[in-house]
C-alpha positions in Angstrom: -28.7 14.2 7.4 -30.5 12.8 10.6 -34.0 13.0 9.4 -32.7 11.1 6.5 -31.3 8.5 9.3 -34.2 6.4 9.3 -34.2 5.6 5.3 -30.7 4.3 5.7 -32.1 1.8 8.8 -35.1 0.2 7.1 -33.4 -0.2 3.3 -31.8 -3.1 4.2 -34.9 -5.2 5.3 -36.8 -3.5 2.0 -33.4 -5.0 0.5 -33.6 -8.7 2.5 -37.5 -8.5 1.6 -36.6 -7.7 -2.0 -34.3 -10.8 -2.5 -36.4 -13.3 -0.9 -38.9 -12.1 -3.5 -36.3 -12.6 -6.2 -35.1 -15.9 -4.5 -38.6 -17.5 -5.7 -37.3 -17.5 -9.2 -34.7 -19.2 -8.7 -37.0 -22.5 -8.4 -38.4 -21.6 -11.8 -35.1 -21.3 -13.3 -33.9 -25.2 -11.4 -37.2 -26.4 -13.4 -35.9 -24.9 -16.2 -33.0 -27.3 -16.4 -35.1 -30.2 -16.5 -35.0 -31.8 -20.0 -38.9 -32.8 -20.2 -39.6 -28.9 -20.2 -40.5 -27.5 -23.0 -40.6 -23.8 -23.0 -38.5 -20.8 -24.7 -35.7 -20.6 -22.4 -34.7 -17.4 -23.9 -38.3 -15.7 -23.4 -38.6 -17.4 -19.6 -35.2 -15.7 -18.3 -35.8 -12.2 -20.2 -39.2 -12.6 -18.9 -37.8 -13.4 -14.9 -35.3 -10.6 -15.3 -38.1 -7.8 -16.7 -40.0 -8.9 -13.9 -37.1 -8.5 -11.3 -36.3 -5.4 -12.4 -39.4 -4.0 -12.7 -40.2 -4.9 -9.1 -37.1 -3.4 -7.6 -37.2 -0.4 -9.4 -41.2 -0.1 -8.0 -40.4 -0.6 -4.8 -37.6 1.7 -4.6 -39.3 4.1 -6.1 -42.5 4.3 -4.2 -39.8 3.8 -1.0 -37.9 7.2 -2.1 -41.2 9.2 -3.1 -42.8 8.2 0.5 -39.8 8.7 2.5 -39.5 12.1 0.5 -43.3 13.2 1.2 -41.9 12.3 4.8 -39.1 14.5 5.2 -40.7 17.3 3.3 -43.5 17.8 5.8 -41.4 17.2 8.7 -38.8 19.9 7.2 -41.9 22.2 6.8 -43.4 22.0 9.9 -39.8 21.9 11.9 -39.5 25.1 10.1 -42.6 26.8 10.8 -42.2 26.0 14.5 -38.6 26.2 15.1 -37.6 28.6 11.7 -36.4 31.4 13.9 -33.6 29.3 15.6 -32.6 28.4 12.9 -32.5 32.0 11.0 -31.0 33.2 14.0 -28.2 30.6 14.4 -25.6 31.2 11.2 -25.8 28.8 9.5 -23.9 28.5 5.7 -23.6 26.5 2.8 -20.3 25.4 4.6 -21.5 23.7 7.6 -23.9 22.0 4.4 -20.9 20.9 2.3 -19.5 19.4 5.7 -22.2 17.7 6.7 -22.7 16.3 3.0 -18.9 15.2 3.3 -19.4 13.7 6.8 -22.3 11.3 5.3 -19.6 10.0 2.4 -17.5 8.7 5.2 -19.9 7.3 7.4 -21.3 5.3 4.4 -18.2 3.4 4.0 -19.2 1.1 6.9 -15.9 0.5 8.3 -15.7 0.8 12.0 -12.5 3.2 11.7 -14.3 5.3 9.4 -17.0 5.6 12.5 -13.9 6.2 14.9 -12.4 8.8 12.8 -15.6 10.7 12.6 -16.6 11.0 16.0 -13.0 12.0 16.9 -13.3 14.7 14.6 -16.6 16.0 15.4 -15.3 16.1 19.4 -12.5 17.8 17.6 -14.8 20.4 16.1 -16.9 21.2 19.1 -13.8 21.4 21.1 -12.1 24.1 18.3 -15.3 25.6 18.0 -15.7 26.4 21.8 -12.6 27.5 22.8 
C-alpha cells in the first residue's frame, strides 16, 4: 500500500493534464454551432468523443503498465535484499485483508475518515504492544 502511494499523488495532475487536453475540443464543438458550418455534426462529436476516449484510456494504460513495471522491480529487489525480515516477521493474509480495508477508508477523502484511521492504527500498536 505505500509503494503504491506515489500513483495515487501524480494521478490527479495525469487527470488535470488529461482535461485540459479534452478542454481543446470544446472550441471545436463552439464552431460547431456556427450556422455557416457545414460539416456532419453527428460524425464530428462521435469523432471528438472516440478520440477522447481513446486518449484517456492510452494514457491510463501506459500510466498503470509503467507504474506496475515500477512496483514490480522494486518488490523484487526489496525482497531479495530485505526477504528474510520479512519471512521472519509473521506476516498473514490478515494483516493483507486489513491493510486492503485500511486503503477503502482512506480513499474516501474525508478528513474524519483520516482522523478515524490514525486513531485506530495508534489503537492497534497500542493493543498490539501491551
Amino acid at each position: 500500500m505505500v509503494l503504491a502511494m506515489p500513483a495515487a499523488l501524480i494521478s490527479p495532475y495525469l487527470e488535470q493534464t488529461l482535461r485540459q487536453r479534452h478542454n481543446s475540443h470544446h472550441n471545436e464543438l463552439l464552431a460547431l454551432a456556427h450556422p455557416e458550418n457545414v460539416v456532419d455534426e453527428q460524425l464530428f462529436l462521435h469523432k471528438i468523443i472516440n478520440k477522447a476516449l481513446l486518449q484517456t484510456f492510452g494514457v491510463n494504460f501506459v500510466f498503470f503498465f509503467m507504474y506496475l513495471l515500477v512496483l514490480i522491480s522494486t518488490i523484487s529487489i526489496s525482497y531479495d535484499v530485505y526477504g528474510s525480515i520479512i519471512e521472519c516477521s509473521g506476516l498473514s493474509w490478515s494483516y493483507l485483508w486489513f491493510f486492503a480495508a485500511l486503503g477503502g477508508v482512506l480513499s474516501l477523502r474525508v478528513r474524519h475518515a483520516y482522523y478515524s484511521f490514525f486513531f485506530f492504527l495508534f489503537a492497534v500498536v497500542v493493543i498490539t504492544n501491551l
